[in-house]
LOKE-912184 format. One line per 3 residues: number of its first residue (from 0); for each residue x, y, z of N, C-alpha, C, O. Coordinates in steps of 0.05 Angstrom, whole numbers, plus 5000, padded with zeros to 4 digits. Last residue first. Example, Ala and Ser with C-alpha at 12.3 -4.5 7.8 and 13.67 -1.06 7.14 Angstrom:
<pts>
1> 5257 4955 5142 5273 4979 5143 5258 5001 5157 5268 5023 5161 ~ 5264 4886 5156 5246 4910 5156 5264 4934 5156 5285 4934 5169
</pts>
This chain:
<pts>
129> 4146 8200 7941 4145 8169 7936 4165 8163 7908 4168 8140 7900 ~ 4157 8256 7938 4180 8243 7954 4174 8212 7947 4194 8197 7948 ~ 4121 8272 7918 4145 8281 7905 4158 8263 7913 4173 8252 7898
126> 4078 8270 7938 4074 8250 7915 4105 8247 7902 4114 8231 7885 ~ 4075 8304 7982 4080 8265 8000 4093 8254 7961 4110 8237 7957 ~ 4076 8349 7951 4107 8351 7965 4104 8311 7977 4123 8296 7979
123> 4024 8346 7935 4047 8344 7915 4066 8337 7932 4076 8315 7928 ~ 3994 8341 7994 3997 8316 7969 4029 8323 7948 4049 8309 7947 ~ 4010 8394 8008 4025 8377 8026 4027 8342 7998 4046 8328 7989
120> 3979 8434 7969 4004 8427 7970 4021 8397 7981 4038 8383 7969 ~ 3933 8406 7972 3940 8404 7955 3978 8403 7954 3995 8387 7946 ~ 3925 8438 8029 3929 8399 8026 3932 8391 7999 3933 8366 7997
117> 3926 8483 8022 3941 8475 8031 3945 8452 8030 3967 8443 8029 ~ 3867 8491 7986 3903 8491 7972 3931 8482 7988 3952 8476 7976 ~ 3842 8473 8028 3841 8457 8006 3871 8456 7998 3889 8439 7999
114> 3844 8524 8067 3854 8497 8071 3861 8473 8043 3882 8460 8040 ~ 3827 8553 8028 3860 8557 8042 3863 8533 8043 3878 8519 8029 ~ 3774 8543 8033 3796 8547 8008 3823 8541 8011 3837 8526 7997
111> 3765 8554 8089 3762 8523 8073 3776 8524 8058 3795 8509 8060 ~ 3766 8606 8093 3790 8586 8113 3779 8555 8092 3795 8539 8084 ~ 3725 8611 8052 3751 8632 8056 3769 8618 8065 3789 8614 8051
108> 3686 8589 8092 3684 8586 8064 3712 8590 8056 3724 8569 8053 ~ 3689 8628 8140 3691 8598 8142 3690 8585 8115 3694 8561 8118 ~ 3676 8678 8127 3693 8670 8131 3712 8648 8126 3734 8645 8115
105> 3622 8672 8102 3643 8676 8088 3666 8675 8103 3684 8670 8087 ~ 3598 8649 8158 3601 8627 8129 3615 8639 8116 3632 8622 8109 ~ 3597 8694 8181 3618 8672 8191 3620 8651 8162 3640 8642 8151
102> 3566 8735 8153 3602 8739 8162 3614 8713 8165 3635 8707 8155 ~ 3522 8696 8154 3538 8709 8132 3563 8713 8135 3580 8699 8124 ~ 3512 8701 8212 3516 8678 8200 3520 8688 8168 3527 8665 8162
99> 3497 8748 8222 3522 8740 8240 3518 8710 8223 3533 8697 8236 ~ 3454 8756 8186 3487 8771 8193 3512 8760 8194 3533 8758 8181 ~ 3422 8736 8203 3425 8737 8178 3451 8739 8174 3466 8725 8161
96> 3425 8720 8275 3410 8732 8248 3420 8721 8225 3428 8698 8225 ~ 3401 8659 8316 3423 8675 8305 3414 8690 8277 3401 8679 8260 ~ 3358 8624 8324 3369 8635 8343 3398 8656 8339 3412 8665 8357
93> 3321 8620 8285 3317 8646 8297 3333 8653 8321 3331 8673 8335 ~ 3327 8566 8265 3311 8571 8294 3305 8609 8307 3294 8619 8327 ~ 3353 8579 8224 3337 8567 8218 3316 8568 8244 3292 8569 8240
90> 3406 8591 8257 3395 8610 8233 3359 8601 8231 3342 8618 8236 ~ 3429 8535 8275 3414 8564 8303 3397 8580 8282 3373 8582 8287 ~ 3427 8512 8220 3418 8505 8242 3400 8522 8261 3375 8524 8265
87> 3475 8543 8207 3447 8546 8186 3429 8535 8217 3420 8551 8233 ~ 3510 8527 8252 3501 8555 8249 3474 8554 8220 3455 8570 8221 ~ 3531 8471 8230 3502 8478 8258 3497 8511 8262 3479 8518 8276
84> 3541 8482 8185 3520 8471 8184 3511 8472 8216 3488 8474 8223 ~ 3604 8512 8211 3580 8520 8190 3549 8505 8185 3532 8522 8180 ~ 3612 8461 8236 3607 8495 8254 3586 8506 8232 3562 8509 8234
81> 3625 8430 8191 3609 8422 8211 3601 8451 8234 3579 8452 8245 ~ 3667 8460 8171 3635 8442 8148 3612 8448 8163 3591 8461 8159 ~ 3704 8457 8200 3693 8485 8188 3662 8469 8174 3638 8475 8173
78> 3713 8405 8204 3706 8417 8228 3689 8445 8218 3666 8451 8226 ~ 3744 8390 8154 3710 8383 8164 3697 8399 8188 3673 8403 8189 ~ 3786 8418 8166 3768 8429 8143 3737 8423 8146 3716 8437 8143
75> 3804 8385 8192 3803 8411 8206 3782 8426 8190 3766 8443 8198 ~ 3820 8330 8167 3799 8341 8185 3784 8360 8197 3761 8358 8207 ~ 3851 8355 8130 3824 8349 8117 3796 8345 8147 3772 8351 8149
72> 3892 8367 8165 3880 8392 8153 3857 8380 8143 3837 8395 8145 ~ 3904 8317 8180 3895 8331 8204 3881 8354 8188 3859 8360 8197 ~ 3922 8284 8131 3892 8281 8144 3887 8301 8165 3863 8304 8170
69> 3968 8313 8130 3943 8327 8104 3913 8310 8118 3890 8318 8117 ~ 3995 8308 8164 3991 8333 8165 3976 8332 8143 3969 8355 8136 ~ 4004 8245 8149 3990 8252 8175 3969 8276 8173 3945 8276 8177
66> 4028 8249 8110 4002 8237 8104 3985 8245 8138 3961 8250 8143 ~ 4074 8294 8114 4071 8270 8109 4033 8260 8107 4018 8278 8101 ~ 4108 8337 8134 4092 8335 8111 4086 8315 8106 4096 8311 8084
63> 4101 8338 8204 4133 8346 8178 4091 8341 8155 4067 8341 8160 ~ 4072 8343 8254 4080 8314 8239 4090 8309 8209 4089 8289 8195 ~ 4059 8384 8265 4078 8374 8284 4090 8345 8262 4111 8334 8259
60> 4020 8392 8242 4040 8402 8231 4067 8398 8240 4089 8404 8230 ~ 3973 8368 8269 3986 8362 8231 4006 8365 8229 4020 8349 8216 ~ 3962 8403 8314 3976 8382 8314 3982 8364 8290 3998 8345 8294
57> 3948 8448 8281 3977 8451 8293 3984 8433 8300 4009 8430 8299 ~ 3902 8441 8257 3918 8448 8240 3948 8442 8255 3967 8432 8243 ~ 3878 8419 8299 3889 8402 8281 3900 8417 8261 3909 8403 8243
54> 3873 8479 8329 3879 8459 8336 3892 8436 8330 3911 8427 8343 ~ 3843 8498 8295 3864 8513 8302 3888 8488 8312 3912 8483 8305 ~ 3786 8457 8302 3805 8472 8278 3831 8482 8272 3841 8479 8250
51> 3774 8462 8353 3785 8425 8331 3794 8451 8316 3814 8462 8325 ~ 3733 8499 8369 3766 8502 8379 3793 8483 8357 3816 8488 8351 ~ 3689 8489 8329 3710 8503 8332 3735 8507 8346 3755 8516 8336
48> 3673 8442 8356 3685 8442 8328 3704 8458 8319 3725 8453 8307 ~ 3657 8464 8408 3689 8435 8406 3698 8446 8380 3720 8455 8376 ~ 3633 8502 8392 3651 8510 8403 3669 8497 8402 3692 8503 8399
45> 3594 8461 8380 3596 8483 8355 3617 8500 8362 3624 8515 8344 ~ 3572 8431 8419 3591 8418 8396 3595 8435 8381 3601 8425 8359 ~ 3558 8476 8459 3579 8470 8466 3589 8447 8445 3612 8440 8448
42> 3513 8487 8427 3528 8507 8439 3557 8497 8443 3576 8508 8432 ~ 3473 8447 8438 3491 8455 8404 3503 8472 8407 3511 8480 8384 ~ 3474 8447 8488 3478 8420 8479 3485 8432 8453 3507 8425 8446
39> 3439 8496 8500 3477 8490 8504 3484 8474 8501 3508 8473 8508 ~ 3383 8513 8488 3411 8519 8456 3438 8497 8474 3454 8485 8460 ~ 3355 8512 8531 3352 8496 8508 3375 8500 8480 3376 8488 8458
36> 3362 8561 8554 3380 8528 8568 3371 8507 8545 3382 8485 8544 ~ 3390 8619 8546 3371 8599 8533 3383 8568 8540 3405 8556 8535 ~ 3434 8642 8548 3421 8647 8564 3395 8627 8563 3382 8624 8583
33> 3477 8632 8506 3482 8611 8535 3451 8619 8551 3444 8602 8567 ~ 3474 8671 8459 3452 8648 8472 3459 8627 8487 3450 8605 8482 ~ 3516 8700 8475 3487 8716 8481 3468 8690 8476 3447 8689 8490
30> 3557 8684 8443 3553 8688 8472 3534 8687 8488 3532 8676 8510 ~ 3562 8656 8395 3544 8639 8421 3542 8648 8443 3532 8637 8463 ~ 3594 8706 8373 3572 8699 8355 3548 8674 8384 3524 8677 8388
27> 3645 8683 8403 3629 8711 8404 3600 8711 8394 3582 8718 8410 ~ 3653 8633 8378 3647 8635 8406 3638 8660 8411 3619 8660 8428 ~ 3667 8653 8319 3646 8637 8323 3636 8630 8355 3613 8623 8357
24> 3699 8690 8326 3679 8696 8315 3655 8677 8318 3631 8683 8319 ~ 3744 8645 8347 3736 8665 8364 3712 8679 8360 3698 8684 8379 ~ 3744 8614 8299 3734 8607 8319 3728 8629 8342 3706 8629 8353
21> 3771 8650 8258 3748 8644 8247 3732 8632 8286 3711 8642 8294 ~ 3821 8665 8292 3800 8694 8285 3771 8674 8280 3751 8679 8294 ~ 3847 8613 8275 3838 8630 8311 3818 8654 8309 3801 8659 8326
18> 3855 8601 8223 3827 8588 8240 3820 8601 8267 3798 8602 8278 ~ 3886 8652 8210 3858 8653 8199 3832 8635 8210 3808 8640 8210 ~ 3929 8625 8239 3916 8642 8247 3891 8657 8238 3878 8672 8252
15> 3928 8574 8201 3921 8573 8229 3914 8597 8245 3897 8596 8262 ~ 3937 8598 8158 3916 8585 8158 3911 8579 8181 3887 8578 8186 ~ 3992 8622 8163 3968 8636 8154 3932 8625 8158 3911 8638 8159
12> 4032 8597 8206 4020 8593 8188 3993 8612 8187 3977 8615 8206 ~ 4060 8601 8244 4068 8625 8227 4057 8616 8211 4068 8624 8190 ~ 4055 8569 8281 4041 8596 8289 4053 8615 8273 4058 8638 8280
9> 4072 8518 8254 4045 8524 8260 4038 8555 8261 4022 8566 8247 ~ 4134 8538 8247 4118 8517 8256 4099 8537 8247 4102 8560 8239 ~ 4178 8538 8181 4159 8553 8205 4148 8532 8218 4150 8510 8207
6> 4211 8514 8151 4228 8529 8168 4217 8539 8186 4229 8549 8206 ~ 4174 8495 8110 4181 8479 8130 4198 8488 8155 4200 8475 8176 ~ 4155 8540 8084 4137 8521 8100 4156 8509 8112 4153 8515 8136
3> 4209 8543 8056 4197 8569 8070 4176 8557 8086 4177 8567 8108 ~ 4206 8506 8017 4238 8510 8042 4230 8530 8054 4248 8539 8068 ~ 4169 8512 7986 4170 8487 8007 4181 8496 8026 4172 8497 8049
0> 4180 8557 7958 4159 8560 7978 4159 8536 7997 4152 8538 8021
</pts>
């Protein structure tokens, strides 16, 4: 499975295209409250967070298996933390339902896992090589 990770970049990773679905869900999910001028200050760090995700997964990966590509995924992971706690957030204000914040936390729960096991991997493969 190593010699099969390393032969792909980024956009054949499972986890990066599970972060593009999770972020798009999450900018669809803010459409409808741009209309409210009191939401776009948590509007627009809940969209950074989200774009960060897809994002450091692919700039990690640029950087082979090394210590780099497991801080970029532990970052990327925080990013999911952080989208998720400002959606309890809008939830909590009535500015988003039940719903649409369920779907996304299980999503975003789902892409965390992944993530985890993926930086599990990358540790064994840095612990193999010291």
């Amino acid at each position: 499975m190593d010699k099969q990770i390393e032969e792909y970049g980024y956009q054949h990773m499972e986890v990066w295209r599970e972060s593009l679905i999770f972020s798009s869900r999450v900018f669809n999910c803010m459409e409808n409250l741009y209309s409210q001028e009191r939401t776009k200050g948590i509007l627009i760090k809940i969209e950074q967070a989200a774009m960060d995700i897809p994002a450091k997964i692919a700039f990690g990966r640029t950087m082979g298996f090394g210590m780099g590509y497991l801080d970029a995924i532990q970052e990327a992971e925080g990013e999911i933390q952080m989208v998720l706690s400002y959606l309890h957030l809008l939830h909590i204000q009535k500015w988003i339902g039940a719903y649409d914040l369920d779907v996304l936390e299980r999503k975003g729960m789902g892409l965390a896992r992944k993530m985890k096991s993926l930086a599990r991997i990358i540790q064994r493969l840095i612990d193999q090589s010291a």
